[in-house]
C-alpha positions as CSV (number, residue, x, y, z in Angstrom):
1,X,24.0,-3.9,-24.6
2,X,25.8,-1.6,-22.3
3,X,23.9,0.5,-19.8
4,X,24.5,3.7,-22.5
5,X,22.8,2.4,-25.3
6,X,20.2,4.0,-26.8
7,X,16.8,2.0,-25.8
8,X,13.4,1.9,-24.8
9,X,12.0,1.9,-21.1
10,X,8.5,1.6,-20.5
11,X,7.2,1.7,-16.8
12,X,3.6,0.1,-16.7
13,X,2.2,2.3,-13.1
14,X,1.9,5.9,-13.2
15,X,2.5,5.8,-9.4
16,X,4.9,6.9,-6.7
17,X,7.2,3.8,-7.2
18,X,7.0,4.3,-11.2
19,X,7.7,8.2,-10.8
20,X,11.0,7.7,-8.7
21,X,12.0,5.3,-10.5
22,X,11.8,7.4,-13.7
23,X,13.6,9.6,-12.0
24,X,16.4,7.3,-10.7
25,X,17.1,6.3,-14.7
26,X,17.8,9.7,-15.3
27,X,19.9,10.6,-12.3
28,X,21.7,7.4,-13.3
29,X,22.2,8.7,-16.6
30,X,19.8,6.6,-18.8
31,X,19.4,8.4,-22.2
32,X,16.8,6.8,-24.1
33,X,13.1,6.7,-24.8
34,X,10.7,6.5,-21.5
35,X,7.3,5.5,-21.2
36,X,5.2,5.9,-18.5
37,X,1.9,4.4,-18.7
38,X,-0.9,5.1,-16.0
39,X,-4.5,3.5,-15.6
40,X,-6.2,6.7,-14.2
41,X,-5.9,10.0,-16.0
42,X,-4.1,11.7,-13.5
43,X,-0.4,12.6,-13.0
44,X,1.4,10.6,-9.8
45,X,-0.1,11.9,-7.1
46,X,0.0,10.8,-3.3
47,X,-1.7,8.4,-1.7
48,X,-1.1,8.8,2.5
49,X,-3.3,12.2,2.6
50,X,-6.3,11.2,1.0
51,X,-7.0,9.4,4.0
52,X,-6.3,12.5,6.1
53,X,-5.8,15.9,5.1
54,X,-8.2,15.8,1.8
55,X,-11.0,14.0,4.0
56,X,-10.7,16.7,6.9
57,X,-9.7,19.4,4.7
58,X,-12.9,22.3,4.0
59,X,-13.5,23.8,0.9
60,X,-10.9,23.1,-1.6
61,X,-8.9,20.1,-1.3
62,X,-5.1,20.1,-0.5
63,X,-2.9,19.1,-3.6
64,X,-1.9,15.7,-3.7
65,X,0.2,15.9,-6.7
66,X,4.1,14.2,-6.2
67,X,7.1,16.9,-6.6
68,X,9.2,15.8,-9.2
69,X,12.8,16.0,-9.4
70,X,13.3,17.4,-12.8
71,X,12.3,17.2,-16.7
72,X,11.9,13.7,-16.8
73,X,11.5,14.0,-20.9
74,X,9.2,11.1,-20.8
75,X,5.8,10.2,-22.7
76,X,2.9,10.0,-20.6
77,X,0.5,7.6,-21.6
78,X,-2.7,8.3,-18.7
79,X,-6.1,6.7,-17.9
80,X,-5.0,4.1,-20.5
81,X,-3.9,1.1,-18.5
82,X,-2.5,-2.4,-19.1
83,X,-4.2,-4.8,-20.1
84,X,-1.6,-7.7,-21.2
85,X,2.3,-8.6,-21.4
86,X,4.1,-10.9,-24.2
87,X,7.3,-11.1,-22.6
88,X,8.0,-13.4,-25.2
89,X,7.6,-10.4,-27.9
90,X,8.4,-7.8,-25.4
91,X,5.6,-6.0,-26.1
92,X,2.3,-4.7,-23.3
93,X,-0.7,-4.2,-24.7
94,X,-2.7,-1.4,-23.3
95,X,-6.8,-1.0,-23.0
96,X,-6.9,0.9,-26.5
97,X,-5.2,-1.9,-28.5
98,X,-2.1,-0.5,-28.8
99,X,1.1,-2.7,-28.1
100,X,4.2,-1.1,-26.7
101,X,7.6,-2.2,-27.2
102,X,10.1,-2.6,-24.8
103,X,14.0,-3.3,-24.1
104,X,13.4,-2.9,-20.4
105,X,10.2,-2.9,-18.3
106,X,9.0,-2.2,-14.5
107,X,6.2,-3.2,-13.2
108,X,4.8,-0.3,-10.8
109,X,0.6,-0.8,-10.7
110,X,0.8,-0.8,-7.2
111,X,-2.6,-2.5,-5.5
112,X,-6.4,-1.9,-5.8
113,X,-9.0,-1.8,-3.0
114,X,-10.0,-5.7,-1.6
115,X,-14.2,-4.9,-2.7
116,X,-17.3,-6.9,-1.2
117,X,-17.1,-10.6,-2.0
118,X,-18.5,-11.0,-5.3
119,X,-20.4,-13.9,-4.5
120,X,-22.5,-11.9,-2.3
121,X,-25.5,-9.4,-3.7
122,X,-24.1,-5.9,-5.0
123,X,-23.9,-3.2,-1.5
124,X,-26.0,-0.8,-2.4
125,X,-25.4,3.1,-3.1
126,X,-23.2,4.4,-0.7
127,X,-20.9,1.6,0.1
128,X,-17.7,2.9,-1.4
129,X,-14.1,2.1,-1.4
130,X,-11.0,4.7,-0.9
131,X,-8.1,4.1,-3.4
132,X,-7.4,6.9,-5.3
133,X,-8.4,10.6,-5.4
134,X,-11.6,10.5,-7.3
135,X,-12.1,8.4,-4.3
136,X,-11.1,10.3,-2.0
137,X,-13.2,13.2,-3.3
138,X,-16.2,11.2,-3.1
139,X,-16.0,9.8,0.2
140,X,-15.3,13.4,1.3
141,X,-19.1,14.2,0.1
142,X,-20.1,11.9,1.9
143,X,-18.8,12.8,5.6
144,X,-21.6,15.1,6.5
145,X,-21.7,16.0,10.2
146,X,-24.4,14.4,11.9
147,X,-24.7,11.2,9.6
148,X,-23.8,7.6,10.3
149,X,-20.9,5.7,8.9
150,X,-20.5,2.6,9.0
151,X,-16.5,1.5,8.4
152,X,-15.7,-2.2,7.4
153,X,-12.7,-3.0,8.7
154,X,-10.2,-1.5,11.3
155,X,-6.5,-1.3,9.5
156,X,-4.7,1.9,9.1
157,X,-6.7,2.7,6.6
158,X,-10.2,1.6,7.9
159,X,-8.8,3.8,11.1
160,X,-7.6,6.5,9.6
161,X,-10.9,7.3,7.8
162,X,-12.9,6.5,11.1
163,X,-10.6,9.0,12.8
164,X,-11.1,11.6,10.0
165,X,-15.1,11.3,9.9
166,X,-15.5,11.4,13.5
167,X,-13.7,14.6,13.6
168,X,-15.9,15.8,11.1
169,X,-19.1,15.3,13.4
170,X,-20.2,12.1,12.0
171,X,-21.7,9.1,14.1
172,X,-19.0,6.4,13.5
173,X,-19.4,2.2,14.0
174,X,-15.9,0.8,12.9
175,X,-16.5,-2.9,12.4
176,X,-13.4,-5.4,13.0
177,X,-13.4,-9.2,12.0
178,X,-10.5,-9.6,14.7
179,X,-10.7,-9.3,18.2
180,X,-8.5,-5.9,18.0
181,X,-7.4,-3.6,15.8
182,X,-4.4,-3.9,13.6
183,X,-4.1,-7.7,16.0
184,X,-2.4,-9.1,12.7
185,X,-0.3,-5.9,11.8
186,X,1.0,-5.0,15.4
187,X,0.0,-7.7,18.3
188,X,-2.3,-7.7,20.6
189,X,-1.2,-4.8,22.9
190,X,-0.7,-2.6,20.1
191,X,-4.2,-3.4,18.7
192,X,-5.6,-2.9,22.5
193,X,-3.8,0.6,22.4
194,X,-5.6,1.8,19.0
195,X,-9.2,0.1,20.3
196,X,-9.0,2.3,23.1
197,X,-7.9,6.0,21.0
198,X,-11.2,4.9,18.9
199,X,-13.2,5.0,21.9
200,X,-11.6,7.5,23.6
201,X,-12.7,9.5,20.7
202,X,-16.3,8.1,20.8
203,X,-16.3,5.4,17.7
204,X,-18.2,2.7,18.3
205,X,-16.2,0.1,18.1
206,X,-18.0,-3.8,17.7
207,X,-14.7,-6.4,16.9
208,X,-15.1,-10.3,16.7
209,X,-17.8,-9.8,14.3
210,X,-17.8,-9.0,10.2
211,X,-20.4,-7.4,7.9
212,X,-23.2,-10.4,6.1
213,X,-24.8,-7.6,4.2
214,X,-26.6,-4.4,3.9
215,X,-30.2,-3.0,4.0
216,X,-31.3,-0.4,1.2
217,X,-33.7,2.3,1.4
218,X,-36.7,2.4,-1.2
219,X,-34.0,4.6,-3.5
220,X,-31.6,1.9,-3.6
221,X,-29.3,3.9,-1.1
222,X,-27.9,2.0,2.4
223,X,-30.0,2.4,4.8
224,X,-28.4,0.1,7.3
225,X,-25.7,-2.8,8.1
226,X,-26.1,-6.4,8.8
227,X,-23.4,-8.1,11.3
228,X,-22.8,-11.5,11.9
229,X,-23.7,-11.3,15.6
230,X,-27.1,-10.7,14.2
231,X,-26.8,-6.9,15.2
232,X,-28.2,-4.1,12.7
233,X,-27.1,-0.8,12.5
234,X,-28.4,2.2,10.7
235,X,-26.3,3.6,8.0
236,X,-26.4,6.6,5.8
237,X,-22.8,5.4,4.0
238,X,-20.3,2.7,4.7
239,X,-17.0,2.4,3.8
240,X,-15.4,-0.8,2.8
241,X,-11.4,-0.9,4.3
242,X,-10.8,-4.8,3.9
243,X,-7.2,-4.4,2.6
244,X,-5.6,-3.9,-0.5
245,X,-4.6,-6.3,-3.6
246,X,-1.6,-6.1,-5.8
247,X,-2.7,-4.9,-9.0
248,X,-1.8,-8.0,-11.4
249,X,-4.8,-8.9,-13.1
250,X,-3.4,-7.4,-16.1
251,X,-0.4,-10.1,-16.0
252,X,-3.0,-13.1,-16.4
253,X,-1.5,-15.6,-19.3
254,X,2.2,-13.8,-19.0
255,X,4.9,-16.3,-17.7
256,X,5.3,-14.5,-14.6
257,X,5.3,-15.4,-11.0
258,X,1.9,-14.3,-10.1
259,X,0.6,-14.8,-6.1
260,X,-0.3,-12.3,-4.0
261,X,1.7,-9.8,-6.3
262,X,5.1,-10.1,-8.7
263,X,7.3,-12.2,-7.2
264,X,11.0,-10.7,-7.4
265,X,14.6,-11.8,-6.3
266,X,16.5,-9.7,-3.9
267,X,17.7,-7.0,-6.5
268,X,13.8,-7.0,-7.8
269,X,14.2,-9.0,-10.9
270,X,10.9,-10.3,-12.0
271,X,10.7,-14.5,-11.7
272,X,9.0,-17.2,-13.6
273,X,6.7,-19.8,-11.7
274,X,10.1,-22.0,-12.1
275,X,12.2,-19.2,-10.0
276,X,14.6,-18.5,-12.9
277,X,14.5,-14.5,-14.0
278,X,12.8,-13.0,-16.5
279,X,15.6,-10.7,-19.0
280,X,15.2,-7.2,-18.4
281,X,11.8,-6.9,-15.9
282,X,11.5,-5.5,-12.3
283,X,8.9,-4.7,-10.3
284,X,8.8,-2.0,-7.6
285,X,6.3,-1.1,-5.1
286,X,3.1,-2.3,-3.4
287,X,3.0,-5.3,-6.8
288,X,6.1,-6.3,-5.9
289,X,7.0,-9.3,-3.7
290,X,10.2,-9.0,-2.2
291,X,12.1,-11.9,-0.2
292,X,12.9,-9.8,3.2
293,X,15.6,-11.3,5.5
294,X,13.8,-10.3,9.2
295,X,11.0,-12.8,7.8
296,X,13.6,-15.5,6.9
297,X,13.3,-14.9,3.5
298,X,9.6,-15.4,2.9
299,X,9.5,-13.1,0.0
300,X,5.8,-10.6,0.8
301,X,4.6,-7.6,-1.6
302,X,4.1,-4.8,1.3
303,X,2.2,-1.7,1.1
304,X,4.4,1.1,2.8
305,X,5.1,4.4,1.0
306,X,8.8,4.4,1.8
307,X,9.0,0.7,0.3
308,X,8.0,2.6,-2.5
309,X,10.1,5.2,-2.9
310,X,13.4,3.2,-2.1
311,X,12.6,0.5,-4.6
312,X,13.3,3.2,-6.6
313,X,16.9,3.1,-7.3
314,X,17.5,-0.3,-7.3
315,X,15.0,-1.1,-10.1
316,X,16.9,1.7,-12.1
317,X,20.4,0.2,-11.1
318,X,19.0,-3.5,-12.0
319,X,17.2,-2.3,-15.3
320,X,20.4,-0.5,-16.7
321,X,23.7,-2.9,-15.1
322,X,21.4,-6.0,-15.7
323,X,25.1,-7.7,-15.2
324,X,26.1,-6.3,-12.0
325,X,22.5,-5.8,-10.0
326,X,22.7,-4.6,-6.9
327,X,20.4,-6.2,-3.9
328,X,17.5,-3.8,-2.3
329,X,19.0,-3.3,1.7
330,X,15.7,-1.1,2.9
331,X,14.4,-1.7,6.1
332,X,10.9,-1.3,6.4
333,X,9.0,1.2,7.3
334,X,5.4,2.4,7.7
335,X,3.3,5.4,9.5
336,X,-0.1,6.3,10.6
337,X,-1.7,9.2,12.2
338,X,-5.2,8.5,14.2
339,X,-6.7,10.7,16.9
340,X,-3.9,13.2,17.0
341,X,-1.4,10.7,17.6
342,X,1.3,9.7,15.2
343,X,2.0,5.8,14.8
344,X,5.5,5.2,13.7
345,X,7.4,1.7,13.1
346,X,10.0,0.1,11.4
347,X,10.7,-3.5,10.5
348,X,8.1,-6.2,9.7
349,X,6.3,-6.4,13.0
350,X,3.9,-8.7,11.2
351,X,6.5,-10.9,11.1
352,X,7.2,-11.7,14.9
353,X,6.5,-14.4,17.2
354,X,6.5,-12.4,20.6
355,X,5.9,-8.6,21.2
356,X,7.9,-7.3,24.2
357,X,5.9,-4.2,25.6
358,X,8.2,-1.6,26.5
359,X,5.5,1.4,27.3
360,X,2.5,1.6,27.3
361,X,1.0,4.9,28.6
362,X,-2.6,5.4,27.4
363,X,-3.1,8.8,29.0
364,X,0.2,10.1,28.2
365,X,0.1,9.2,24.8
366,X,3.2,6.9,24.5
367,X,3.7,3.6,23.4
368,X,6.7,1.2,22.5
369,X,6.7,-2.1,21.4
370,X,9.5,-3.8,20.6
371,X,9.1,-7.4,18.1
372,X,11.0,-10.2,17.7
373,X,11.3,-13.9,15.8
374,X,13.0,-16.2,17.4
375,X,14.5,-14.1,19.9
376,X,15.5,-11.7,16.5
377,X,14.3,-8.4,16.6
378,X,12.3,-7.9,13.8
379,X,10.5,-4.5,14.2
380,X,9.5,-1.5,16.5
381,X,6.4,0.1,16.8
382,X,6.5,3.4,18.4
383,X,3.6,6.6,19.6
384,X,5.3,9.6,21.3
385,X,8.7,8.4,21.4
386,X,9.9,8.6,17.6
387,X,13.0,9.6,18.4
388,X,13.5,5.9,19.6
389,X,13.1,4.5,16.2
390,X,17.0,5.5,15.2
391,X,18.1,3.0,17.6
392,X,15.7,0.3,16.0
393,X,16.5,1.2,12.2
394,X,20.6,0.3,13.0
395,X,19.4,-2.4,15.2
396,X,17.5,-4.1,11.7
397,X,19.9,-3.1,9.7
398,X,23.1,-4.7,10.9
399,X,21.4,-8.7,9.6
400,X,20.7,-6.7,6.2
401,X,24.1,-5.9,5.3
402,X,24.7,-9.9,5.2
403,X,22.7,-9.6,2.2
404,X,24.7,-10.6,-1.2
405,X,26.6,-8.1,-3.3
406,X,26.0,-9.8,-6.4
407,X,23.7,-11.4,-8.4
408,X,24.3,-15.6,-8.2
């Protein structure tokens, strides 16, 4: 079949990395049928500012929705997820019982919140998670100045919404199983620099210690946390930030690669357990797991919003020259904003072995970190100095363009 034909596309993730993508097929000049199936009823919409602007934001909250490039003369199947592939028959099955055909197929269901451990009793009303907007909107009901909140967990995401409802007047305890912040995502002295903007700011920050459970009121509500330090704390809400998990429950039974997201070769072709490729399936985005060369190859599904969006044209280039693919060359990428200050990095700092500090100016508000892997540099991680991060980008780049230029 030659990249002209006439066919059917179906993109399973009504999400960032499904909408550019759709968008890519077109701009590459794909003519046929597209179908763009979405678990929640809304249009693709972005996920950084719920985290920010909609949980600071008064009165009406700021539009979320993702521009898009054009008429993408696609049909929108929302709030009607997957629930099951055949890639045997070609066919995904959605939550209504109907089964949708396919010539080509991307995988784009991005992740879903990590929830309490469901060996453990049910939290209580007023433990909630923050994925999507309806989340979003909820937890913004919630931030009432004056009240306590309790947030489990101190990511970029558990921070962020610490940051937002302490701005908002609320009496904030940010609970961390590590011994700092972000220790796992950024090192030590990174994770030492965001601990102190949290209690600069006046969260109460407890690390080395995790949540065991919760205390309810006589309504049912939270009324208080229980930490495994055998401190309490009173709590009118928490807020659960233990990561994220790549969306792939929905692939149980297919004869895909499954573990800790989709796993994919270099120009995002979708594997069997056995490594060989599955015809005419990607996967872009947060699902996918991508080998990436500054971690030696170790392939890792990573949730950055410009992973997303430059997945994008590859998966269209692989779904439509499935003879001539083309490798992904991004170098990743991720940002945060938290007390005023705006995190930026590039590379996989996760990935490093030693973190060389090259500022570190708390008062100033500057910091630069520069990573590395066996003496490689790896990744950069930068506050107040992002016009630094050029220099880093070309610097990652240069063992990317080894890469191969054709499929094996």
């Amino acid at each position: 079949m030659s990249r002209t034909d006439p066919r059917d596309l179906l993109i399973v993730g009504a999400s960032l990395a499904g909408l550019r993508t759709a968008e890519a097929l077109r701009a590459q000049g794909f003519p046929g049928t597209l179908t763009i199936v979405g678990d929640e009823p809304h249009h693709p919409y972005d996920r950084p500012p719920l985290s920010k602007q909609v949980l600071t934001s008064d009165g009406r909250p700021p539009g979320t929705a993702l521009p898009s490039s054009g008429d993408l003369d696609a049909r929108w199947l929302l709030g009607r997820p997957a629930v099951g592939l055949d890639e045997r028959t070609r066919t995904v099955t959605l939550s209504d019982g109907s089964r949708l055909p396919f010539d080509g197929l991307l995988i784009a269901t991005g992740s879903t919140a990590r929830g309490w451990p469901s060996d453990r009793p049910a939290p209580p009303r007023g433990v909630v998670t923050l994925r999507g907007r309806d989340d979003a909107l909820a937890l913004r009901a919630e931030l009432v100045p004056g009240r306590r909140l309790v947030v489990v967990g101190a990511g970029f995401l558990g921070g962020e919404i610490a940051a937002a409802a302490r701005g908002r007047g609320l009496h904030v305890t940010l609970v961390e199983a590590g011994s700092q912040p972000l220790e796992r995502a950024i090192g030590a002295a990174g994770g030492a620099y965001m601990a102190a903007l949290h209690r600069e700011a006046g969260i109460d920050l407890r690390t080395g210690t995790t949540v065991t459970d919760f205390r309810s009121s006589a309504d049912g509500r939270i009324a208080g946390v229980r930490l495994s330090d055998g401190t309490e704390l009173p709590a009118d809400s928490a807020v659960l930030a233990l990561g994220a998990v790549p969306a792939t429950g929905w692939l149980a039974g297919s004869a895909l690669a499954v573990e800790g997201g989709v796993r994919c070769d270099p120009y995002l072709r979708v594997l069997r357990p056995d490594g060989t490729v599955v015809p005419g399936v990607v996967a872009a985005g947060d699902v996918a797991k991508v080998p990436q060369p500054l971690a030696d190859g170790e392939a890792l599904a990573l949730g950055h919003w410009t992973n997303a969006v430059e997945h994008a044209a590859t998966a269209a280039h692989t779904l439509l020259n499935p003879a001539a693919p083309q490798p992904y060359r991004g170098v990743p990428s991720f940002w945060s904003d938290l007390h005023a200050v705006k995190i930026r990095s590039v590379g996989l700092p996760a990935a490093a072995d030693e973190a060389r500090v090259v500022e570190y100016d708390l008062e100033a508000r500057r910091l630069e970190i520069a990573y590395h892997r066996a003496g490689r540099l790896v990744g950069a991680l930068t506050i107040g100095r992002t016009s630094r991060l050029a220099a880093y980008r070309n610097a990652l780049r240069h063992p990317l363009e080894e890469r191969p230029r054709t499929a094996a």
